[in-house]
VEXROVO-430765 format. One record per residue (C-alpha): residue number from 1; x, y, z; residue in three letters. Coordinates in steps of 0.02 Angstrom, whole numbers, plus 50000, padded with zeros to 5 digits. Example, Ala and Ser with C-alpha at 12.3 -4.5 7.8 and 13.67 -1.06 7.14 Angstrom:
residues 2
+-----+-------+-------+-------+---------+
: num :    xx :    yy :    zz : residuo :
+-----+-------+-------+-------+---------+
:   1 : 50615 : 49775 : 50390 :     ALA :
:   2 : 50684 : 49947 : 50357 :     SER :
+-----+-------+-------+-------+---------+
end
This chain:
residues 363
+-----+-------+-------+-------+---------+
: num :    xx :    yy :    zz : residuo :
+-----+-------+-------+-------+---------+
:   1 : 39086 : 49436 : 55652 :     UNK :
:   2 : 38924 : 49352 : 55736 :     UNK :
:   3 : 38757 : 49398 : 55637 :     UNK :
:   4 : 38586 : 49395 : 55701 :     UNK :
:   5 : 38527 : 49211 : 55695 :     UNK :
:   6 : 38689 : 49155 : 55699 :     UNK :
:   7 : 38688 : 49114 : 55879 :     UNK :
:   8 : 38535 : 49051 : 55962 :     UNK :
:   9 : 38456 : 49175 : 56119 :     UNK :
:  10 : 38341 : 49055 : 56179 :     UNK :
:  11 : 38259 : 49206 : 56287 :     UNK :
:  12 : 38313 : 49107 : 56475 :     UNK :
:  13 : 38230 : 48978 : 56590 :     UNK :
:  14 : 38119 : 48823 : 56549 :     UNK :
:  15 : 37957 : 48773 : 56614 :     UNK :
:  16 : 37887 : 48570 : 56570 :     UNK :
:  17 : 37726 : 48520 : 56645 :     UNK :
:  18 : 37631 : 48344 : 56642 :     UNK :
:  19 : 37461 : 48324 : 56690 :     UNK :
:  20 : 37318 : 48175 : 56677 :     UNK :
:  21 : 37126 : 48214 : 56683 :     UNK :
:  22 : 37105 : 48047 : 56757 :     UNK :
:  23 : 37219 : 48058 : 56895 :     UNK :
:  24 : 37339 : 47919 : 56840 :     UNK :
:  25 : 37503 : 47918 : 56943 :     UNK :
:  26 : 37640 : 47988 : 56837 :     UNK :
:  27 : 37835 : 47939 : 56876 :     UNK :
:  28 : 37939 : 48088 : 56902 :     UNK :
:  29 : 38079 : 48022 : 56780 :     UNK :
:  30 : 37969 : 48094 : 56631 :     UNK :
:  31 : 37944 : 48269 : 56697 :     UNK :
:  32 : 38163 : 48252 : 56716 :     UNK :
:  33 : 38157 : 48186 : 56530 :     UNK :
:  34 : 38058 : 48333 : 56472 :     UNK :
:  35 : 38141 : 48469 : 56548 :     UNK :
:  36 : 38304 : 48410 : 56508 :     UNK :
:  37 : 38279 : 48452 : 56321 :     UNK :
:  38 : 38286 : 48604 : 56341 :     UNK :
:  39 : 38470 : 48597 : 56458 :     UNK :
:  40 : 38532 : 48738 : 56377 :     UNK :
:  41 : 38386 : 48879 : 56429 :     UNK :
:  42 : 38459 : 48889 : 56606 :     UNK :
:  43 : 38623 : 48910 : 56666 :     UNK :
:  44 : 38636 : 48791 : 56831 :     UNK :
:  45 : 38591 : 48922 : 56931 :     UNK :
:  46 : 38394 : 48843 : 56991 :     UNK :
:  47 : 38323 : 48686 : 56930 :     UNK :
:  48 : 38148 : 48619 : 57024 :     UNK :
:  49 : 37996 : 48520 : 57009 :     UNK :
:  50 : 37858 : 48528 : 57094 :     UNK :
:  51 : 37726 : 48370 : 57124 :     UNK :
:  52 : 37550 : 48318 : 57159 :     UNK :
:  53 : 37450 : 48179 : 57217 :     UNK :
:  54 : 37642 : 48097 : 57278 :     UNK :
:  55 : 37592 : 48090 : 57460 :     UNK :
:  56 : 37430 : 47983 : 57462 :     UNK :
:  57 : 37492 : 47889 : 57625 :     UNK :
:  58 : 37475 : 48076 : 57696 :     UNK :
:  59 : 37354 : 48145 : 57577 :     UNK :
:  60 : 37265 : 48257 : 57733 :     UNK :
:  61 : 37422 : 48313 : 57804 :     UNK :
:  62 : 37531 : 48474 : 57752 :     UNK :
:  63 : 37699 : 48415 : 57688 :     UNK :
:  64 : 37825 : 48553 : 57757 :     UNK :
:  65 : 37972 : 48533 : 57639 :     UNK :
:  66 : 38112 : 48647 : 57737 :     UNK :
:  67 : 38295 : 48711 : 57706 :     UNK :
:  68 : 38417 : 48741 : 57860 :     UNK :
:  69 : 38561 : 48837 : 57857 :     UNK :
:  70 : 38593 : 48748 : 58028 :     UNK :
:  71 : 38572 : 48663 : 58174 :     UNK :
:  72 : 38504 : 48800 : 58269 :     UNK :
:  73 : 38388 : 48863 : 58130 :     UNK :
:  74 : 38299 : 48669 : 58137 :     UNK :
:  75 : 38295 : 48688 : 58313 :     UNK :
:  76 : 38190 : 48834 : 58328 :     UNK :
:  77 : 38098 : 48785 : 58193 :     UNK :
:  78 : 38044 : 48604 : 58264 :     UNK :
:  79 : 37986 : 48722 : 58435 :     UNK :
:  80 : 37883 : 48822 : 58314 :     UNK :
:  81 : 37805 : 48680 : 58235 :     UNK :
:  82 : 37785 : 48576 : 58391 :     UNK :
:  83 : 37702 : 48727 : 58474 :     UNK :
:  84 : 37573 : 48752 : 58333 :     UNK :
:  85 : 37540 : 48577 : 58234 :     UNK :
:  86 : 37524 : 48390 : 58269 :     UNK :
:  87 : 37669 : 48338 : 58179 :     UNK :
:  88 : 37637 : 48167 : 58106 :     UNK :
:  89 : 37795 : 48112 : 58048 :     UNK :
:  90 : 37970 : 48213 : 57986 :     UNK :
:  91 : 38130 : 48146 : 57900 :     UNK :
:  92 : 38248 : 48200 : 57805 :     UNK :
:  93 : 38195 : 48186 : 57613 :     UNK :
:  94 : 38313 : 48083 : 57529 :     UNK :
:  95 : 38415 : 48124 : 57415 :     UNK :
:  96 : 38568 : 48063 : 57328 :     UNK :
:  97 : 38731 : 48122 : 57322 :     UNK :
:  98 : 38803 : 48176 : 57134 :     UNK :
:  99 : 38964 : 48288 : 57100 :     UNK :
: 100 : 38842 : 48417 : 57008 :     UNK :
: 101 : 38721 : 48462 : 57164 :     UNK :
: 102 : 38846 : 48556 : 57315 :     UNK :
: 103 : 38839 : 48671 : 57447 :     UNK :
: 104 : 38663 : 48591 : 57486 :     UNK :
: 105 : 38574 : 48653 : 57652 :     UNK :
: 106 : 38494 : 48537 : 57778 :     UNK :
: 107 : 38326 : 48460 : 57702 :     UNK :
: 108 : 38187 : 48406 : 57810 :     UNK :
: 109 : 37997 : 48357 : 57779 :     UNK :
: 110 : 37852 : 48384 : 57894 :     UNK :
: 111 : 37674 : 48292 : 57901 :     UNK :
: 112 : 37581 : 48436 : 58003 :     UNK :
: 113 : 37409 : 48466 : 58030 :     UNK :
: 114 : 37388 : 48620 : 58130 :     UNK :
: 115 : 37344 : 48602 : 58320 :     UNK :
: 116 : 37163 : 48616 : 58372 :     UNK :
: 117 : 37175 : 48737 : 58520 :     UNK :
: 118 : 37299 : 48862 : 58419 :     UNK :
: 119 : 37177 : 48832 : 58270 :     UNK :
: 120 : 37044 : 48897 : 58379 :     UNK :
: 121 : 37121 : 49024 : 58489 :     UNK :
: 122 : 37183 : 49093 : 58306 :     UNK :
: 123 : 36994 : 49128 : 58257 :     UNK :
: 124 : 37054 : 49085 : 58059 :     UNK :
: 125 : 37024 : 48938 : 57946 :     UNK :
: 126 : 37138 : 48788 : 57943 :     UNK :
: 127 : 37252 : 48870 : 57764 :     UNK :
: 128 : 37263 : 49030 : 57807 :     UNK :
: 129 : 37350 : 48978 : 57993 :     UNK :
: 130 : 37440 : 48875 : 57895 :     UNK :
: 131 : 37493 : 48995 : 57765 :     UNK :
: 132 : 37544 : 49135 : 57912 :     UNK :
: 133 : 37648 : 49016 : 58000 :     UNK :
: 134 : 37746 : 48982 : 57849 :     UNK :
: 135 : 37775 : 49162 : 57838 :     UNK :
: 136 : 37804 : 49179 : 58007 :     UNK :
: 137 : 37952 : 49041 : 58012 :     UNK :
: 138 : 38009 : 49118 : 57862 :     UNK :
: 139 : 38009 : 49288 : 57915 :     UNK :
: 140 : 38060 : 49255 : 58094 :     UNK :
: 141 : 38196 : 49099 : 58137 :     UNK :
: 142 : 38354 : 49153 : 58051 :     UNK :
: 143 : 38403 : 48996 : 57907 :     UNK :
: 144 : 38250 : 48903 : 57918 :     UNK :
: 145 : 38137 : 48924 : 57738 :     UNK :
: 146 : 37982 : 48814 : 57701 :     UNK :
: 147 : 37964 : 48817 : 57523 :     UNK :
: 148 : 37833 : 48701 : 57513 :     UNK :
: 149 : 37671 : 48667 : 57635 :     UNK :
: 150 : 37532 : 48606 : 57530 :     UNK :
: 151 : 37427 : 48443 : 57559 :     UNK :
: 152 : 37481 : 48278 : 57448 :     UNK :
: 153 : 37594 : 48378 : 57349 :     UNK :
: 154 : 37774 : 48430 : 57371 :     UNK :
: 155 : 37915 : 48552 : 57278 :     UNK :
: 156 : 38106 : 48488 : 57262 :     UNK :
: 157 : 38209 : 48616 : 57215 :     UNK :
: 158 : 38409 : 48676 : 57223 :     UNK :
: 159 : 38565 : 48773 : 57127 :     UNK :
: 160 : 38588 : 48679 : 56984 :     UNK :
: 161 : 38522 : 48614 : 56816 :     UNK :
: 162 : 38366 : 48546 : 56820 :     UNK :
: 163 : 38380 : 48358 : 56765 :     UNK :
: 164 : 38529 : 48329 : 56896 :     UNK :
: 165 : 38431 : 48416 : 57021 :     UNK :
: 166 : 38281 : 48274 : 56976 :     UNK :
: 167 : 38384 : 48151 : 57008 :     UNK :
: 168 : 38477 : 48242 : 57171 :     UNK :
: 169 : 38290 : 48205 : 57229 :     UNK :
: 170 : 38271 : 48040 : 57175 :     UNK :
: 171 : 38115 : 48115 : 57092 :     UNK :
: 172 : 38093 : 47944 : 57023 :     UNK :
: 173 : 38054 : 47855 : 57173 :     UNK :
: 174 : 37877 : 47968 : 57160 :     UNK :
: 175 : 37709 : 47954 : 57048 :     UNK :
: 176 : 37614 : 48106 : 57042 :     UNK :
: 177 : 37434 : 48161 : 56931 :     UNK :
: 178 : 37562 : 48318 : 56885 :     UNK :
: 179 : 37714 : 48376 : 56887 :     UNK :
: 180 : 37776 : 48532 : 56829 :     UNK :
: 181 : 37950 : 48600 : 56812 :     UNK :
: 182 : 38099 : 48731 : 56801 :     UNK :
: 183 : 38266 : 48778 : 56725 :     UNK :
: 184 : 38338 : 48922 : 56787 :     UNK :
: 185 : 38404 : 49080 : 56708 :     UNK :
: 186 : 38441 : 49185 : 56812 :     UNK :
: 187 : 38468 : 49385 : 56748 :     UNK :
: 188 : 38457 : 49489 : 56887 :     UNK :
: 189 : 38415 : 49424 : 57044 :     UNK :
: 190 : 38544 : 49277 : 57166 :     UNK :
: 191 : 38539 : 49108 : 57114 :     UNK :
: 192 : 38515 : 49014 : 57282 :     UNK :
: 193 : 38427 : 48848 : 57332 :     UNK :
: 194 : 38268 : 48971 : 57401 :     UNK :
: 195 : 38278 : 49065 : 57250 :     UNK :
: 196 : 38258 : 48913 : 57127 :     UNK :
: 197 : 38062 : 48871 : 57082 :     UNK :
: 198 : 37963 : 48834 : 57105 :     UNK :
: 199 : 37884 : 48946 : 57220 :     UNK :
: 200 : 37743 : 48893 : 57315 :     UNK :
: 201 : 37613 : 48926 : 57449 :     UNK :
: 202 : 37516 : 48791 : 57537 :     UNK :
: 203 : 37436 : 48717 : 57369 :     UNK :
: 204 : 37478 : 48830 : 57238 :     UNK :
: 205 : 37674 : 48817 : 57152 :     UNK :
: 206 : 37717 : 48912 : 57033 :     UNK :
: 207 : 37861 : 48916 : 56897 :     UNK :
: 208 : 37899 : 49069 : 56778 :     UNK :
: 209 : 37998 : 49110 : 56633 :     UNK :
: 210 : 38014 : 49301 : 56606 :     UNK :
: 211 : 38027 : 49451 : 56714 :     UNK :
: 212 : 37923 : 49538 : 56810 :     UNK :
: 213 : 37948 : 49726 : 56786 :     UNK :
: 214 : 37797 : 49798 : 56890 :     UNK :
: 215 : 37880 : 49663 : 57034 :     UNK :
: 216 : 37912 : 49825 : 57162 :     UNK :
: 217 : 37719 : 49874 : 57146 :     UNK :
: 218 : 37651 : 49703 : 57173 :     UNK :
: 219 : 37771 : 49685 : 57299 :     UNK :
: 220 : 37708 : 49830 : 57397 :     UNK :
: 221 : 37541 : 49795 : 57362 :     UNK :
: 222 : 37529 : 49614 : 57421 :     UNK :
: 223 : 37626 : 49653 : 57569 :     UNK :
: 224 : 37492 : 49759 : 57647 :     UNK :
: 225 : 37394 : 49599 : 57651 :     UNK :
: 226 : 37502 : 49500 : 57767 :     UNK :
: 227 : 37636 : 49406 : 57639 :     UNK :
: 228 : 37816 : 49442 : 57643 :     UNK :
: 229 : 37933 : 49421 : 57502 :     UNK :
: 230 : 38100 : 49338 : 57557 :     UNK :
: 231 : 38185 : 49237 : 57431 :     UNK :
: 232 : 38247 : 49375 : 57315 :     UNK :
: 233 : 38153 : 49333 : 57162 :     UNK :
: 234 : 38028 : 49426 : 57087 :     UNK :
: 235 : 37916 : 49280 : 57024 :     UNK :
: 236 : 37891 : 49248 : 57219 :     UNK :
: 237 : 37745 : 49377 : 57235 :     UNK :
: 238 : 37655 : 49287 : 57077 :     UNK :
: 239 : 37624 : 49145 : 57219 :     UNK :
: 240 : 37552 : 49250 : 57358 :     UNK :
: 241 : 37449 : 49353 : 57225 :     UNK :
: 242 : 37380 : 49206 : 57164 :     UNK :
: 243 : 37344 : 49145 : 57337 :     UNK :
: 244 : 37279 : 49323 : 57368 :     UNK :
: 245 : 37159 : 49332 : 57234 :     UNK :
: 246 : 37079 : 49149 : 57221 :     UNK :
: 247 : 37087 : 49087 : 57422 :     UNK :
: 248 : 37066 : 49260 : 57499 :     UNK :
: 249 : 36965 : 49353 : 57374 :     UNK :
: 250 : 36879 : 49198 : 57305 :     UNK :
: 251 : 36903 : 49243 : 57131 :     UNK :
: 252 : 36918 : 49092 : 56992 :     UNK :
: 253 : 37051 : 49031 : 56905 :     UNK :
: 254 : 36997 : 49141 : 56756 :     UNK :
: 255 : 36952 : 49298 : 56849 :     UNK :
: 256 : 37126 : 49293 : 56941 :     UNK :
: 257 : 37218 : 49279 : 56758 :     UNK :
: 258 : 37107 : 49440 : 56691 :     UNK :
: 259 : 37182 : 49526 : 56838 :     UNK :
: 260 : 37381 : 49485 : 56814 :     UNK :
: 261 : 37364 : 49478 : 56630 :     UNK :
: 262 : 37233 : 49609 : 56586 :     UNK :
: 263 : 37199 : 49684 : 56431 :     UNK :
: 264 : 37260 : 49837 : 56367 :     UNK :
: 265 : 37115 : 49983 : 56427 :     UNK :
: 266 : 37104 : 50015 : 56208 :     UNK :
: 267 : 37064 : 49847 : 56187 :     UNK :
: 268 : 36950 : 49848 : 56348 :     UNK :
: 269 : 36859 : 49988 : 56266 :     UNK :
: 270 : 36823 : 49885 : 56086 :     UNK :
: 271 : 36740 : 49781 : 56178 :     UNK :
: 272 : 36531 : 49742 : 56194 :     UNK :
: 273 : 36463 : 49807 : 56359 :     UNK :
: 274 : 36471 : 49644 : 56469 :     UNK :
: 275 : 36630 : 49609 : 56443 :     UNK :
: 276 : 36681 : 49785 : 56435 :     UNK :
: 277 : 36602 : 49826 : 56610 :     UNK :
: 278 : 36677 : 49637 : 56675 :     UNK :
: 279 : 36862 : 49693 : 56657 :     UNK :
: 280 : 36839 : 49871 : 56699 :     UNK :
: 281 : 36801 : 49816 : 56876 :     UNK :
: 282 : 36926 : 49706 : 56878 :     UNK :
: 283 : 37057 : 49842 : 56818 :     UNK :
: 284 : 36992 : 49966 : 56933 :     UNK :
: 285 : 36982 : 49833 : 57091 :     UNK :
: 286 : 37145 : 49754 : 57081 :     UNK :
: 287 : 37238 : 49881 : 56976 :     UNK :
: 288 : 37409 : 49849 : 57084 :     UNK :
: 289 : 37409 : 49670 : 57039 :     UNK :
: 290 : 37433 : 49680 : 56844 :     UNK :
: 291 : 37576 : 49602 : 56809 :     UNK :
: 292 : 37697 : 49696 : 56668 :     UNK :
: 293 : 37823 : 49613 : 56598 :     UNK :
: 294 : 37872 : 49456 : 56496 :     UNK :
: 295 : 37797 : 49280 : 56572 :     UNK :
: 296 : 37735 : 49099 : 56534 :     UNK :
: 297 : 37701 : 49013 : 56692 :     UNK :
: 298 : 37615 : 48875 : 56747 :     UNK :
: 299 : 37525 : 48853 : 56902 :     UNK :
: 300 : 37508 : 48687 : 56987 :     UNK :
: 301 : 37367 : 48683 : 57131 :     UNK :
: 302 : 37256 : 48535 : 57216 :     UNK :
: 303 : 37166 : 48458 : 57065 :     UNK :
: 304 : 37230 : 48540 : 56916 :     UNK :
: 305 : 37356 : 48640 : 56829 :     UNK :
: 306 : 37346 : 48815 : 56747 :     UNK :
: 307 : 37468 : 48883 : 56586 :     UNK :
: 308 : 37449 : 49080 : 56562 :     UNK :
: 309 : 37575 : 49186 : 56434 :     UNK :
: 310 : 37578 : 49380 : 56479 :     UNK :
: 311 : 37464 : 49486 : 56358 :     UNK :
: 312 : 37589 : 49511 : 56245 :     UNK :
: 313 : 37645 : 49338 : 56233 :     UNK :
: 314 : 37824 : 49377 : 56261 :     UNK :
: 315 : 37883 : 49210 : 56308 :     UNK :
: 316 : 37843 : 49025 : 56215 :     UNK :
: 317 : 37721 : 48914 : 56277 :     UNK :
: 318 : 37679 : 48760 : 56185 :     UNK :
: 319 : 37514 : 48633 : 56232 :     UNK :
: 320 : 37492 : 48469 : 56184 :     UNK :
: 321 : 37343 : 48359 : 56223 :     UNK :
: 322 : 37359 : 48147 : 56193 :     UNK :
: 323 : 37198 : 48068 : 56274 :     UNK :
: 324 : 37186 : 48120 : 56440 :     UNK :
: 325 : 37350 : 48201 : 56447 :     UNK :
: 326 : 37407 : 48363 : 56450 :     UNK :
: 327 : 37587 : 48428 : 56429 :     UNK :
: 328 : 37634 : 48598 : 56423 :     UNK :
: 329 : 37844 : 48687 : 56371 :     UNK :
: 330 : 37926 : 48821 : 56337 :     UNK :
: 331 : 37969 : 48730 : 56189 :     UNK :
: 332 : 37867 : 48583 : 56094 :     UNK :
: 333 : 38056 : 48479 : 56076 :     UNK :
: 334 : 38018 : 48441 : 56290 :     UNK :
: 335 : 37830 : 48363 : 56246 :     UNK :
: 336 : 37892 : 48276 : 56114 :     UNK :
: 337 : 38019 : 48190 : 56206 :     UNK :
: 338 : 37911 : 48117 : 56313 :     UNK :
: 339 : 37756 : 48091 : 56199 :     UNK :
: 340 : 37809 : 48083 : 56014 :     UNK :
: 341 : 37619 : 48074 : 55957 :     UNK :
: 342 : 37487 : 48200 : 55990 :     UNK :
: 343 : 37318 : 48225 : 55962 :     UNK :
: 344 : 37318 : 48424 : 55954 :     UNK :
: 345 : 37469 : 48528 : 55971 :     UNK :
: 346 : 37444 : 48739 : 56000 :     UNK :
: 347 : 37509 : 48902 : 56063 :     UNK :
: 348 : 37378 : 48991 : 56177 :     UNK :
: 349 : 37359 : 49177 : 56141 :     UNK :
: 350 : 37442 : 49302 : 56251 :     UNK :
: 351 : 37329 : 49342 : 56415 :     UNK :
: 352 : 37228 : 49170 : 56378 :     UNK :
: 353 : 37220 : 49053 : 56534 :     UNK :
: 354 : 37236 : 48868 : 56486 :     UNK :
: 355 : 37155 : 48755 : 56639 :     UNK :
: 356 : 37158 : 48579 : 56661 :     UNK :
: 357 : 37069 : 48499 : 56812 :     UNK :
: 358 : 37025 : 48312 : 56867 :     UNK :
: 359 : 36890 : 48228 : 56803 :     UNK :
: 360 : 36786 : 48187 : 56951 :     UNK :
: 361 : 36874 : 48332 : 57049 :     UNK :
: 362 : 36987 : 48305 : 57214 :     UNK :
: 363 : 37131 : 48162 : 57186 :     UNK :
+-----+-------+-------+-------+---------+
end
């Protein structure tokens, strides 16, 4: 008979992140080395990495990363983008062919920067045209999916575990200032190359361990705003909240995790009036955007990188801090790995945002 404890429930997925304060270029071989530890949290059904700072040469461009089903899907895709950006350069991204990795679609990159007349006869800013065409090519050309469109940054993701899909990419042909990362566990949604994390929206990525019970409410609620949910995962609307909340709504960082990871209204009510009357309105403003549920995720966006448990802290998340860098796991075996030694090792509270930005700012 198998006792409790006996067998090890290591409560699905992985998330790794790296990130340095000073910007220093990081090679993507140790954000493969620390997610790898922890090989048996997924199952080889999503593995992904997301990186920043890796396209300096086209730093002001949007890098369109972009799965085809087929031939005609790039087609009608390249019209789209023709018709609404000054494409700078595309290629295929390279890859490398390995027995684990199959059944891969057709993967293209885009340098865009969105065309001045449509920019114009739009009446919006430069992201959010940006950010509705990627919906709208997502929504609208049958097999074509961007899933990634941020400037100097750029997600790799597929089917399969996440240290062969690191080096399916070639991830170590990149330097980045951060790199975060996923293994997949899959429990009750497809596992599919769009379904893998991360997910991401022009600079924001993010990747999730847990699930996402109150998913059909933030669905419904973020999709009055313009954002459509297609890849049939529920950490998918995490993105466009966040994007929702801190580019639309111009909340912080900080502000934007009091509203997806709240406190409970009894211990709203313990607390002294300021603070009291600070997450009231936030409760009361944005009360479809709570997330319930277990999570850890981290959030990768221009300049920085953000670590937030639900408020129950139902997932792991480990921080360690040597010099100017930060590392962040699902387990502190991944940070080790990579960075035996550490000047201050913790596990942040449930609810508690954890943000690291450049010195200096902008990279």
């Amino acid at each position: 008979m198998i006792r409790e404890g006996e067998v090890r429930i290591p409560a699905g997925c992985a998330i790794s992140g790296i990130f340095s304060r000073k910007g220093k270029r990081i090679g993507g071989e140790a954000i493969i080395d620390s997610i790898a530890v922890m090989h048996d949290r997924s199952n080889g059904l999503g593995g992904g990495f997301a990186g920043y700072g890796i396209y300096p040469q086209y730093k002001d461009s949007y890098a369109f990363h972009i799965f085809y089903d087929n031939l005609t899907a790039k087609a009608a895709c390249e019209k789209f983008l023709e018709e609404h950006f000054d494409v700078e350069n595309l290629s295929k991204i390279p890859t490398r062919k390995i027995p684990q990795i199959t059944g891969e679609p057709l993967i293209w990159r885009y340098f865009v920067n969105p065309l001045h007349v449509k920019l114009v006869e739009s009446q919006l800013d430069e992201k959010e045209f940006t950010a509705r065409c990627v919906i709208k090519i997502n929504t609208s050309i049958d097999g074509a999916y961007v899933f990634s469109s941020g400037k100097n940054m750029g997600v790799f993701k597929a089917v399969g575990y996440p240290e062969d899909v690191g080096r399916f990419y070639r991830l170590e042909e990149y330097e980045g200032y951060c790199w975060t990362a996923h293994g997949r566990y899959p429990t009750n949604t497809p596992g599919w190359w769009g379904g893998a994390h991360p997910f991401a929206l022009l600079d924001y990525s993010v990747v999730h361990n847990g699930e996402i019970s109150s998913y059909d409410a933030n669905r419904r609620f973020i999709e009055m705003f313009g954002y459509k949910c297609t890849l049939l995962t529920d950490t998918e609307v995490i993105t466009y909240m966040i994007d929702y909340l801190v580019r639309r709504k111009g909340l912080t960082l900080k502000e934007m995790a009091d509203v997806i990871a709240a406190p409970f209204w009894a211990a709203i009510d313990q607390l002294p009036p300021k603070e009291r009357e600070y997450y009231t309105y936030l409760r009361n403003t944005f009360a479809s955007m709570l997330i319930t549920g277990p999570f850890s995720i981290l959030l990768g966006f221009e300049g920085g990188m953000m670590a937030l448990n639900d408020r129950l802290k139902l997932r792991s998340m480990v921080v360690g801090e040597k010099g100017d860098m930060v590392y962040v796991a699902s387990e502190e075996c991944a940070i080790r790995a990579i960075q035996p030694i550490l000047d201050r090792v913790w596990a942040p509270a449930g609810g508690e945002p954890v943000i690291f930005t450049l010195e200096g700012g902008r990279n």
